[in-house]
C-alpha positions as CSV (number, residue, x, y, z in Angstrom):
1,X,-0.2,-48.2,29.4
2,X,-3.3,-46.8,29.7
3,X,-3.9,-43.2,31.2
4,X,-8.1,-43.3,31.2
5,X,-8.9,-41.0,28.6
6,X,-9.5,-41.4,25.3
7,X,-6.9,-41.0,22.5
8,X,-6.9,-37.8,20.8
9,X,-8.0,-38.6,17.1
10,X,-6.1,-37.9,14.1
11,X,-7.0,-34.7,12.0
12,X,-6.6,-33.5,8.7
13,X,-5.3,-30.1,8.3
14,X,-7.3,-27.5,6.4
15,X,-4.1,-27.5,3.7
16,X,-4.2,-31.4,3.1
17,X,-8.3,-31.2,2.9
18,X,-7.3,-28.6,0.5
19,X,-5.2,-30.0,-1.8
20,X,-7.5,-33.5,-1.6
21,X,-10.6,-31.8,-3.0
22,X,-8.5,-29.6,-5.7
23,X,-7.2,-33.0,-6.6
24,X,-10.3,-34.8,-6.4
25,X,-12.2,-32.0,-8.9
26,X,-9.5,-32.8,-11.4
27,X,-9.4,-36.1,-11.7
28,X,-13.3,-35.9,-12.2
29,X,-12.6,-33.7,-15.2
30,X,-9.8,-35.7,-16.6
31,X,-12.4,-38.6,-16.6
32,X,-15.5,-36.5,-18.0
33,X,-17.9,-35.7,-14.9
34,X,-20.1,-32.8,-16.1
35,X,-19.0,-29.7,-15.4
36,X,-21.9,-28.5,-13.0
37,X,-21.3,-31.7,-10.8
38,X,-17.5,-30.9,-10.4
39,X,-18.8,-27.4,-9.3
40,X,-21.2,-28.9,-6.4
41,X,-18.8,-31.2,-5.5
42,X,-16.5,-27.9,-4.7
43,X,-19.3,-25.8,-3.5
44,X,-20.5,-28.7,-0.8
45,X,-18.1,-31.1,-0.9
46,X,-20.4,-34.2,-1.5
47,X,-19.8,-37.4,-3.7
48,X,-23.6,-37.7,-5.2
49,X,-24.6,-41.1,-6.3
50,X,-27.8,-42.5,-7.4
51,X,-27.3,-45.0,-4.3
52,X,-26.2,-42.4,-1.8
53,X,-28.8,-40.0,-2.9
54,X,-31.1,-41.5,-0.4
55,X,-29.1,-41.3,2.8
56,X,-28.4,-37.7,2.2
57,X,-30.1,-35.0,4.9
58,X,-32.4,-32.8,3.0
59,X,-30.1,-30.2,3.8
60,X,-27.5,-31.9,1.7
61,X,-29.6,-32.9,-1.1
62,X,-30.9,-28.8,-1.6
63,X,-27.3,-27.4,-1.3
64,X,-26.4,-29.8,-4.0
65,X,-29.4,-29.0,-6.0
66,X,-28.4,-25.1,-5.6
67,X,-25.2,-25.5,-6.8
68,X,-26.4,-27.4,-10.0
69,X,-28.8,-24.8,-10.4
70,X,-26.0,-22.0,-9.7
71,X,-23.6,-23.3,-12.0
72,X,-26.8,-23.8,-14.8
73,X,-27.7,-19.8,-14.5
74,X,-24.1,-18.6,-14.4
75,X,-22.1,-21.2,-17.1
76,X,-24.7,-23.1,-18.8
77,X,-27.1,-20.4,-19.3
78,X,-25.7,-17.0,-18.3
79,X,-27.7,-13.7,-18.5
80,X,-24.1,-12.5,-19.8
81,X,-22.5,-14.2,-22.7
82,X,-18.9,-13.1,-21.6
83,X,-19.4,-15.1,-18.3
84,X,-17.5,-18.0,-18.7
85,X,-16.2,-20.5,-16.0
């Protein structure tokens, strides 16, 4: 039976979300994704393909390219050589 309004949809709690991206981040270790694409993938929580790329927002595509860039200065190529990740 039908009341006229639209079902409520399903969310995820912040918790689950959570735990799915800590998850996802270590699976992409375990199977060798660079280091400074797990940590854009955890600052902005985007997937970046060669094919999805393209139907990223610019907005998207420079808070990806930041984080690259901020893992690169502070990991890769720190100004202090006890900074480590």
């Amino acid at each position: 039976m039908s009341t006229g309004k639209p079902a409520q949809p399903p969310f995820m709690t912040e918790e689950i979300l959570s735990d799915l991206l800590d998850q996802t981040a270590e699976m992409m270790g375990s199977v060798g994704v660079d280091p400074a694409i797990i940590y854009a993938f955890r600052k902005t929580g985007l997937i970046v393909t060669k094919q999805n790329w393209r139907q990223m927002s610019q907005l998207q595509k420079i808070a990806y390219e930041r984080a690259i860039e901020e893992f690169d200065q502070t990991w890769r190529n720190p100004k202090d050589p006890q900074q480590q990740p």
